[in-house]
NUTORSE-360742 format. One line per field, with one value per residue (C-alpha): chain; x, y, z; residue in one letter. Coordinates in steps of 0.02 Angstrom, whole numbers. Layout:
<pts>
mol	c(A	...)
x	c(X	...)
y	c(Y	...)
z	c(Z	...)
type	c(a	...)
</pts>
This chain:
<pts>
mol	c(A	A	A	A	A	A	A	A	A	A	A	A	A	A	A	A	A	A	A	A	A	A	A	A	A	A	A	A	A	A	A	A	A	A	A	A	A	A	A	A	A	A	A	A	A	A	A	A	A	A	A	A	A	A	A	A	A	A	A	A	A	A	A	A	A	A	A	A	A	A	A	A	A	A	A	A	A	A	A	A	A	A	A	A	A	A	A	A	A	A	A	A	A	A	A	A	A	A	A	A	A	A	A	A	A	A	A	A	A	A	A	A	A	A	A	A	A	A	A	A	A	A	A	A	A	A	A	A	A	A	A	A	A	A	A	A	A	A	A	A)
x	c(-940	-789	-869	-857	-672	-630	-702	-642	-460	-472	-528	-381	-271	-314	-322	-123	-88	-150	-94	91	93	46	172	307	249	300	436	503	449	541	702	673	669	787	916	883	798	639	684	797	767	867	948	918	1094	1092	1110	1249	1169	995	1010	921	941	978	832	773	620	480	432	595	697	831	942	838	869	740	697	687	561	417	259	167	330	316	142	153	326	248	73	-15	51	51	-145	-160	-60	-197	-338	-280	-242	-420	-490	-397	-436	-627	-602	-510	-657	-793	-674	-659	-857	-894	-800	-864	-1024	-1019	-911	-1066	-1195	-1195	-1181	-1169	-1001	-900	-855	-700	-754	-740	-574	-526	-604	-554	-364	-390	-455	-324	-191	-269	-280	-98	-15	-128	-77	105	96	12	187	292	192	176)
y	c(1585	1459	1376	1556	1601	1409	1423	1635	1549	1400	1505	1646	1495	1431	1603	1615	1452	1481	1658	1579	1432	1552	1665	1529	1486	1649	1671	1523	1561	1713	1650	1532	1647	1780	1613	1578	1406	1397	1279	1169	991	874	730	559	477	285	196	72	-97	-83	-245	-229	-248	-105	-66	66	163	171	340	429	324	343	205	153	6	-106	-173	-361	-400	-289	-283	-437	-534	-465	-506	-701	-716	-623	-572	-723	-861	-733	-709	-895	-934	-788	-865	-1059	-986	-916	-1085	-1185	-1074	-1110	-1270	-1264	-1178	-1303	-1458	-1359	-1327	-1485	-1567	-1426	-1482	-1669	-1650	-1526	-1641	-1744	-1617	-1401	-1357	-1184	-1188	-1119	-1091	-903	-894	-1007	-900	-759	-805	-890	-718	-635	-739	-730	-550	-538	-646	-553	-401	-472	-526	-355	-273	-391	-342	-174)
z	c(1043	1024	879	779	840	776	632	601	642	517	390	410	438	278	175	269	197	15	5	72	-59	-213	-160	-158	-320	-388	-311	-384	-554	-544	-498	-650	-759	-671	-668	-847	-782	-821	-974	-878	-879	-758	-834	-725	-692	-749	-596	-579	-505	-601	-706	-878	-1053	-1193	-1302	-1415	-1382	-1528	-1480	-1453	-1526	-1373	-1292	-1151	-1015	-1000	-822	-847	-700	-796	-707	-782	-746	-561	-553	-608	-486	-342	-328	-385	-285	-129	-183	-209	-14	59	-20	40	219	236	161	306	423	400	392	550	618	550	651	828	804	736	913	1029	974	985	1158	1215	1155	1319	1458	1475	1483	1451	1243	1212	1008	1033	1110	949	835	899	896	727	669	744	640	482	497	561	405	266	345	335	153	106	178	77	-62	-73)
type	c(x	x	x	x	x	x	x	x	x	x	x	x	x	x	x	x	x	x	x	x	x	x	x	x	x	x	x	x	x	x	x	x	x	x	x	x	x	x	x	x	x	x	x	x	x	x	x	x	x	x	x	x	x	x	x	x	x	x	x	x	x	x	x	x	x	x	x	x	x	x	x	x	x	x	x	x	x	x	x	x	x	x	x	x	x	x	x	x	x	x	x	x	x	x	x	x	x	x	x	x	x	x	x	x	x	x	x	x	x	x	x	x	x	x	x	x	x	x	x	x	x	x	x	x	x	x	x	x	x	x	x	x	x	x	x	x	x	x	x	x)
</pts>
């Protein structure tokens, strides 16, 4: 019985928030047109402290600043030497990993004692995920 009445109240809850959204929609629309707005288009305000160069564009043939760290710029500055520092981390890591176990092992060899090579790996894990986590922030 409580399965039907959630399922009657997400459906009215969801006809309630259609029927609310289309009728903001028109609403607006009218206004538009009541407010002689409907072909309005906002002008964006050139902001003070972007630093660019002037150039024309081939299409509309307007003044246009051009942002001088483009995306491929960005990319070669940025991304790829972060990419190449996440890709060198993980490839010391490992080989951090193949040392402890390489020393757990030859200390272990001789007698049974507790290895600690899952409390290392765990915290080296827990690093690695920690600074490409890090790095993704920066990034995006």
């Amino acid at each position: 019985m409580v399965i039907i009445l959630e399922r009657c109240f997400a459906y009215a809850y969801g006809q309630r928030a259609t029927t609310f959204a289309e009728k903001w929609k028109r609403r607006e629309n009218q206004l538009a047109y009541l407010w002689d707005m409907h072909k309005f288009k906002e002008n964006e305000q050139i902001r003070a402290r972007f630093r660019g160069s002037l150039t024309i564009d081939s299409v509309t043939k307007d003044i246009v600043k051009w942002n001088r760290l483009s995306t491929i710029k960005r990319r070669y500055l940025i991304e790829i030497p972060l990419t190449a520092f996440g890709v060198a981390l993980i490839i010391g890591i490992f080989y951090l990993f193949l040392v402890i176990a390489q020393n757990e092992s030859v200390q272990n060899s001789d007698t049974y004692t507790y290895s600690l090579t899952p409390n290392y790996l765990s915290l080296i894990y827990t690093m690695k995920i920690l600074v490409l986590l890090r790095v993704l922030q920066m990034v995006c």
